[in-house]
N, C-alpha and C positions, 0 to 999 in steps of 0.2 A: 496544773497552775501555770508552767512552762508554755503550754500550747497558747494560752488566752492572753498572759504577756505579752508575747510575739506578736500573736492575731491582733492585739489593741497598735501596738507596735505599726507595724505593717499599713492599719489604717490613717494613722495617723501620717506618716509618710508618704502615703498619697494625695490625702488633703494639702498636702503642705507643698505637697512638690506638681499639682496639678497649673497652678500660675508658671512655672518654671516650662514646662511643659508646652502650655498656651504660646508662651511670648518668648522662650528662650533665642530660635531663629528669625522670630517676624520680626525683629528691631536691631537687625546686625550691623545699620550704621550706627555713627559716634554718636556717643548720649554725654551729656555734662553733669556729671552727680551737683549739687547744691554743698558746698563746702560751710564749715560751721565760720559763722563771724561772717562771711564772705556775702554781699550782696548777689541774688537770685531771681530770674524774672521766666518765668514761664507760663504756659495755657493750661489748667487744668481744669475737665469738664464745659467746657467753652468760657470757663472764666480766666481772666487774666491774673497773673499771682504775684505779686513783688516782694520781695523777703528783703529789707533793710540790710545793713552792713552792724555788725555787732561788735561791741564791745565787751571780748570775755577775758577782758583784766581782774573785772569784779563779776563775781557770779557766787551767788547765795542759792539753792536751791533744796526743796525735801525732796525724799523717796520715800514710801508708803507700799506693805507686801505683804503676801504670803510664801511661805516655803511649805509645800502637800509631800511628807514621805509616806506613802501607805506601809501595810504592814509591822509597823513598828510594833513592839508589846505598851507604849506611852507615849504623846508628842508627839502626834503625826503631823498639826499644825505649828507651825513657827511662826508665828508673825514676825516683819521687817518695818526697821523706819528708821530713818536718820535723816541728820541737818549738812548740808556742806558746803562749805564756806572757800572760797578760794580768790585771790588777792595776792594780785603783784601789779600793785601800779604803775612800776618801775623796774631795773633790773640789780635795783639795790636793797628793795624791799619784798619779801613771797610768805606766804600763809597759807595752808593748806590743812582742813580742819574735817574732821569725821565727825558729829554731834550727835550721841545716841543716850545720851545717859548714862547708862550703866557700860555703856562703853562708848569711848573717844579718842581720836589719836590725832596729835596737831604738831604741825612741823612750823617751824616759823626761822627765817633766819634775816638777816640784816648785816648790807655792807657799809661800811662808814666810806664817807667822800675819800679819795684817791687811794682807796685799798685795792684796786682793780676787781679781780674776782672774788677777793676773798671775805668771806662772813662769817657775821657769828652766827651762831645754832642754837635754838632753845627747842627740846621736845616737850609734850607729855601723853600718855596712855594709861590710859585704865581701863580692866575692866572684874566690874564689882556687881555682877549679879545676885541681888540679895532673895535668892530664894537654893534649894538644894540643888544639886546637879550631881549627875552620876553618866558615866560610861556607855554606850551603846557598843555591844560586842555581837556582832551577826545580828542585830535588829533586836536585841534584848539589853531592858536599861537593867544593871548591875544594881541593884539596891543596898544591896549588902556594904559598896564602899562611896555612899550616897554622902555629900559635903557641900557645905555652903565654902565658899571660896573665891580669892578674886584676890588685883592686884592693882598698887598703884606706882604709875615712873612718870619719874622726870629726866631730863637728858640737857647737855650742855655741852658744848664742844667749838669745834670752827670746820669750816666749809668752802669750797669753790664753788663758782657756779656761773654758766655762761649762756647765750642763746646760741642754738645750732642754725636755726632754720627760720621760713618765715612767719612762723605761729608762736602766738604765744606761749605754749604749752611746750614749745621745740625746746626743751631744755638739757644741758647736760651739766650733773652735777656730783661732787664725793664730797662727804661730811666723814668728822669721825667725834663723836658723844661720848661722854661720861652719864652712864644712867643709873642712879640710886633709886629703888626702889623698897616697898614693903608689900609681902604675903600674908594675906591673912586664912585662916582656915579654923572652922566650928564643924562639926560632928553635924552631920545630918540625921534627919528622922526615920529613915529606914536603915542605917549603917550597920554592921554588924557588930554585938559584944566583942569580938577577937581583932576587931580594927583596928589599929592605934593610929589615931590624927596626926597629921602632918606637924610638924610646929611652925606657930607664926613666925616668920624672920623677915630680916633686913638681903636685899641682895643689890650687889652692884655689877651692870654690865660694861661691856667695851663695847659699841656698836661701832664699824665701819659701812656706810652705802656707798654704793653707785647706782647713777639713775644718764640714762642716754636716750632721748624720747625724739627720734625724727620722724614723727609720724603724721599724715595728714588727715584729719576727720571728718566725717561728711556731719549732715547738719541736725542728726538726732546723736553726733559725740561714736559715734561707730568709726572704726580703723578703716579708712581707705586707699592709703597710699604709704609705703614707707615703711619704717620699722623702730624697734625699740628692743633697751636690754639692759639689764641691770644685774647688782648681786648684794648680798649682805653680807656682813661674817660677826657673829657676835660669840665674844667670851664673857661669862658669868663667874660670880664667886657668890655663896651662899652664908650668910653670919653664923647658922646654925643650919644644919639637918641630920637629923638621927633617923632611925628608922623606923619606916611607916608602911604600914597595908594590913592585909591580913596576918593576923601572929606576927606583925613587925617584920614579915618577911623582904618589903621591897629596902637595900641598902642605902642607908642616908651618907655616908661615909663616901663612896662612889661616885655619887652626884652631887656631893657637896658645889663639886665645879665642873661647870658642863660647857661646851659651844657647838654653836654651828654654823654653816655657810650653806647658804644657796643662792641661784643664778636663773634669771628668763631671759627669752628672748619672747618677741613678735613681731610678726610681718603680717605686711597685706598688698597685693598687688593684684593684677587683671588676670583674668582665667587663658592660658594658652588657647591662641587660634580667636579670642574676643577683646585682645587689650584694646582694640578702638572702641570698643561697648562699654562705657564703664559703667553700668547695671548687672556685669559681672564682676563678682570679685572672690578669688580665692585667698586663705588668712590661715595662718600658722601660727600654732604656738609650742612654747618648749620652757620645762620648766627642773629643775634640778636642786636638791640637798640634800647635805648629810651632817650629821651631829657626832658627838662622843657625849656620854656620861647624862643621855636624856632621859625623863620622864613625865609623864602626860602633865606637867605641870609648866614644864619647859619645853617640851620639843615644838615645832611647828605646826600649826592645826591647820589641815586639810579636808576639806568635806565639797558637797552639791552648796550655791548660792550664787546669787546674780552675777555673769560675768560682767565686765565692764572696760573697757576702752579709757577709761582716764586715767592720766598719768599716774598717780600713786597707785592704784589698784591693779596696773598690771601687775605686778612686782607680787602678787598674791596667788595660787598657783589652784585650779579648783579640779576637784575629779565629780566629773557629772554622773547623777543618777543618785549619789551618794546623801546622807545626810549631812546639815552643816554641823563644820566641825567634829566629822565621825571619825576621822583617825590622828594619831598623832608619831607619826613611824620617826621611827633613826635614821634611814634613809628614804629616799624616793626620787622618781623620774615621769613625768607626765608630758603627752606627746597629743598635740591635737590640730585637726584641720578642719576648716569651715568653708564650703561653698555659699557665697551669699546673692542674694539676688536682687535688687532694686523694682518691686513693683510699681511704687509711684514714686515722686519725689523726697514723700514721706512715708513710705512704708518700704522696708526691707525683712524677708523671711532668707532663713538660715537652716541646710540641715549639714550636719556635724560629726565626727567621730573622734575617742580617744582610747590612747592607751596609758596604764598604768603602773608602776613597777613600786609596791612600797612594802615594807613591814609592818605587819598590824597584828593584833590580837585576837585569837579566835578559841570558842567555846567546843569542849570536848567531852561526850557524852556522859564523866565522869565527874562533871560542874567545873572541872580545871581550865584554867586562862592559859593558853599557849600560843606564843611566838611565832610567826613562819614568814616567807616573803609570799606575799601575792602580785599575780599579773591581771588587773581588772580593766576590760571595755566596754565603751559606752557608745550607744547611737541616738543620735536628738535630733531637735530639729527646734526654729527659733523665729520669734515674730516680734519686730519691733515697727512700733506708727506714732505718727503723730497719733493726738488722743484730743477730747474735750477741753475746753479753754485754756490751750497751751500748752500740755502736757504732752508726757511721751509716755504709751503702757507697753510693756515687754512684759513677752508669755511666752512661756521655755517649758519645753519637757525632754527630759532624759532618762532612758532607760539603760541599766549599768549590769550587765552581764554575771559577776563576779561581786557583786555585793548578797551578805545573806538576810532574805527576810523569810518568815516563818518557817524557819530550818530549809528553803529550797534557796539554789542561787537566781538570782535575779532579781529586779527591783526597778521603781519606777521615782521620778521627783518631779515634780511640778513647779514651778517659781514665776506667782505673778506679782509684777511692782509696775507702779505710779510715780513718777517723778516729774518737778514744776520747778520751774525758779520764783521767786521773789522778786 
């Protein structure tokens, strides 16, 4: 199974890297990427091209997907969609909105005339998947602690917030929120007799951010120039939790209050020996946290899913090849670099590697769930283009070393999405 992995593996990386190949030396003068907003005039296919000057003060846009983990024992398909909303007309008013339904996360804050930088902050999140959900442990879903569950916050607080740079998006800002939330949780259909349900409660968080986005983006929303970095730190306190799991074994007592802090960064700059080419670009990322007193209900969820280049999403840290939301560790550290390449003005491919440092949960030939730290790598490779009536389709594959599917390691993910503006 190992050999045919690879062998897919392997093929796929020469498709991907045979344009690179072609054209990497034949265009070593300067090239001018097409920057997003920015007016654009070029020959493409003996046609002449003129791209307008944009306005992404207001930008409404969907995304429409699939996430393909094979191997799994359930849910090899994911479907993806959301709404997103973003709005700042000014530098006194900003919105920033994720619309999925069953999940949503919207930032909103507002300065009053002569407060300088400072503003108020209203959040909210939820999310409320109304059907069962259970654990995926080495590619086997847990049924045994199978739960319908979900969460809803609000947040309130005050903020700074300034422009760094010449984009809109150049922001640098810290908030700090009061978020009152409630958990809810029902017994799923396959759970086990020895289970005992979590209890519903009230929880209230401390959230502190920081967000420093000086980053420049070419004009399908990709990192091309510049950098970014941010961190959280959030403290919890829980109204109730007693103890839950199997035979009441996980402590409700211990994580009654729990926190955690994590930090990224991102860069993207020219490839050594090509910065007059900018159809080269190489892009780093780095991502880091740690908790006390977590459980998969609290901790931070980390899995495979679309990366993405706009400002709130960096701040979301992904391990490719993985499924989404497949772990949720007390610590972790993810390290990744991208070579990308500009085949036309609208189409850019991408191949990729990462490493991984997290604690996760793993299955032991005796049915026991046990603790370890794992080191997991991934190698991808990544296509994004303009697409049919305005759209943009990214097709991503990663293959992740150190993830387990049918008791062997290694694993494959696939994530194709559609996105349009309004």
């Amino acid at each position: 199974m190992r050999i045919a992995l690879n062998r897919h593996l392997q093929i796929l990386l020469l498709i991907l890297s045979l344009p690179l190949l072609n054209s990497a030396f034949a265009d070593s003068g300067k090239h001018e990427t097409p920057i997003a907003g920015k007016e654009f005039h070029t020959t493409f296919a003996g046609e002449k091209i003129d791209i307008p000057p944009e306005n992404r003060r207001s930008v409404t846009a969907w995304d429409v997907g699939i996430a393909v983990t094979p191997q799994l024992s359930k849910n090899e398909f994911l479907p993806l969609g959301s709404i997103y909303v973003w709005r700042r007309p000014s530098e006194r008013h900003f919105l920033r909105a994720i619309i999925a339904g069953v999940f949503n996360d919207v930032f909103y804050s507002y300065s009053p005339e002569n407060a300088g930088p400072l503003q108020y902050v209203a959040t909210f999140e939820n999310f409320t998947v109304p059907f069962d959900q259970a654990e995926f442990i080495d590619g086997d879903r847990i049924e045994q602690e199978e739960l319908t569950w979900g969460y809803v916050r609000f947040g309130a607080g005050l903020g700074v917030q300034d422009q760094i740079g010449p984009y809109q998006d150049n922001i640098r800002s810290a908030s700090l929120t009061v978020e009152p939330g409630y958990y809810l949780f029902s017994r799923g259909n396959s759970v086990a007799n020895d289970f005992v349900t979590p209890q519903s409660n009230f929880e209230t968080r401390l959230h502190a951010r920081f967000r420093w986005d000086d980053l420049e983006r070419n004009l399908l929303e990709l990192a091309h120039q510049g950098y970014a970095f941010g961190a959280d730190l959030v403290i919890a306190h829980r109204s109730e939790w007693e103890d839950w799991g199997r035979n009441g074994q996980e402590d409700g007592d211990g994580h009654q209050e729990y926190g955690f802090a994590n930090a990224y960064v991102r860069t993207a700059s020219g490839v050594p020996g090509l910065q007059q080419n900018e159809r080269h670009r190489f892009l780093t990322s780095a991502y880091g946290g740690i908790g006390n007193n977590l459980d998969r209900f609290s901790a931070p969820r980390l899995g495979g899913a679309p990366q993405s280049d706009e400002f709130g999403a960096l701040a979301s840290p992904r391990i490719p090849g993985a499924l989404v939301r497949e772990f949720f560790p007390n610590h972790y550290a993810v390290a990744a670099g991208e070579y990308r390449y500009e085949a036309t003005f609208f189409s850019y491919i991408g191949l990729r590697g990462s490493v991984s440092y997290l604690d996760r949960n793993r299955l032991r030939n005796n049915g026991q769930i046990k603790r370890e730290n794992d080191v997991l790598g991934s190698v991808g490779g990544r296509l994004t283009t303009g697409f049919l009536l305005e759209t943009r389709l990214q097709l991503e594959y990663n293959y992740n070393t150190a993830v387990v599917r049918d008791s062997d390691f290694g694993g494959h993910n696939v994530v194709l999405h559609i996105s349009g503006g309004f």
